[in-house]
N, C-alpha and C positions, 0 to 999 in steps of 0.2 A: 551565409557563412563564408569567412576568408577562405581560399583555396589552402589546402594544407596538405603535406606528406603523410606518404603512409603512418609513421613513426608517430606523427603527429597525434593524427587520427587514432592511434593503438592507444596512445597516453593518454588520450581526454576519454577514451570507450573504459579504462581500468580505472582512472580518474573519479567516472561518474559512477561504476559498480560501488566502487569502496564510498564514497560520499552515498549512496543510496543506501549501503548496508549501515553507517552508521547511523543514518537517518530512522530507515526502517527500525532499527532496535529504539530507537526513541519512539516511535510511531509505538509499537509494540508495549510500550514503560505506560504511555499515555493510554491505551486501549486498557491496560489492567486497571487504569487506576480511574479509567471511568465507567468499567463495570462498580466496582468500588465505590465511585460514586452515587449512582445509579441506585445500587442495592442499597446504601442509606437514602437515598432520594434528598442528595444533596444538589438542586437544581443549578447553585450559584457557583458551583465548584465543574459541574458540568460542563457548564455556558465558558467557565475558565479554560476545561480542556479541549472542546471543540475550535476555541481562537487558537489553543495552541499547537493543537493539529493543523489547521487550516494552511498555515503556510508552509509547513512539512511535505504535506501531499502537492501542494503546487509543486517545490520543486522536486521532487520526485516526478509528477508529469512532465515535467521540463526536462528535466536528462534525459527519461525513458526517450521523448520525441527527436534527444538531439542524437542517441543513440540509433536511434531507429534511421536518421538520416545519414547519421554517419555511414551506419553500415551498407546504405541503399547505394552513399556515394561510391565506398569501396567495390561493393560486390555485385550491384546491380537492383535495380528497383523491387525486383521478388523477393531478394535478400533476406536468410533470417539470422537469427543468434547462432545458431548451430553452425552454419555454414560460415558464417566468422570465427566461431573456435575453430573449426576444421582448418581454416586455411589459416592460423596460427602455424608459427614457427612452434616446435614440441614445448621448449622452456617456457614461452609466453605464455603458449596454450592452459598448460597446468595450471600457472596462477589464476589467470583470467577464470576459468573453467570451477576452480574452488569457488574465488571471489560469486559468478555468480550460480551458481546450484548453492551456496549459500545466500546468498541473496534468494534466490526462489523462494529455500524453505521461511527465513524470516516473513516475507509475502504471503504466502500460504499460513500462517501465524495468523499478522494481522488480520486476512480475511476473513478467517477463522472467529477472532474477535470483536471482529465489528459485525460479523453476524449473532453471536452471540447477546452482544451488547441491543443491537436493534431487537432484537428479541426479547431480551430481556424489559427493554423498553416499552414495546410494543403489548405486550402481556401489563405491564404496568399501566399503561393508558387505558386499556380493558377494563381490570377493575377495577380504576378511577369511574371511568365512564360508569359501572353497572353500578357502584356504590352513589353517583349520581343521579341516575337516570334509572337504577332497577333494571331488572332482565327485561333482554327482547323477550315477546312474546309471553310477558305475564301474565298477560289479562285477552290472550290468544283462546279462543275456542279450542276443544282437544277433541 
């Protein structure tokens, strides 16, 4: 990463919050609408959602990592989120500070929904499998 000013560095950290919140809420549109899928066991509409997740969450890795460096550069290799609002000027801080506690909760959304979703999934594989294969332990001694 080119050397850059503090200024710099503030602008690409609030930069990547507000690109990740718009993201996350697409992330979030796609999560409902593949439980959605899911629940009609629209497999082909699924296989849709997940390509179009997939590059969403890359870059969302990618900022999280440049944020993470940025901040290590600014404040020290222990560095975290918190300790970069803190050392916000007050005005910066507040923005920043909204942008990401909103960001958080969106996050906590998603996760929220893709556990449901794998869940939901997962329950579905079950009773594919039993309505193929019949119960474990049907023909088990009792």
């Amino acid at each position: 990463m080119a050397t850059l000013t503090r200024a710099q560095a503030n602008g690409l950290l609030l930069e990547g919050v507000n690109l990740d919140l718009a993201e996350a809420a697409t992330i979030h549109t796609l999560l409902e609408k593949q439980f959605e899928a899911a629940v009609r066991h629209r497999s082909a509409e699924l296989t849709a959602l997940a390509d179009g997740l997939a590059p969403l969450l890359e870059n969302m890795e990618a900022r999280r990592q440049q944020r993470l460096q940025l901040v290590r550069a600014l404040l020290g290799p222990q560095a975290t989120m918190d300790q970069y609002m803190a050392s916000l000027v007050p005005a910066a801080r507040v923005v920043f500070e909204a942008g990401w506690r909103e960001l958080e909760g969106i996050v906590r959304a998603c996760k929220e929904a893709t556990a449901r979703n794998g869940q939901l999934l997962a329950d579905q594989y079950s009773t594919m499998q039993r309505v193929l294969h019949g119960e474990d332990g049907t023909y088990a001694p009792r």
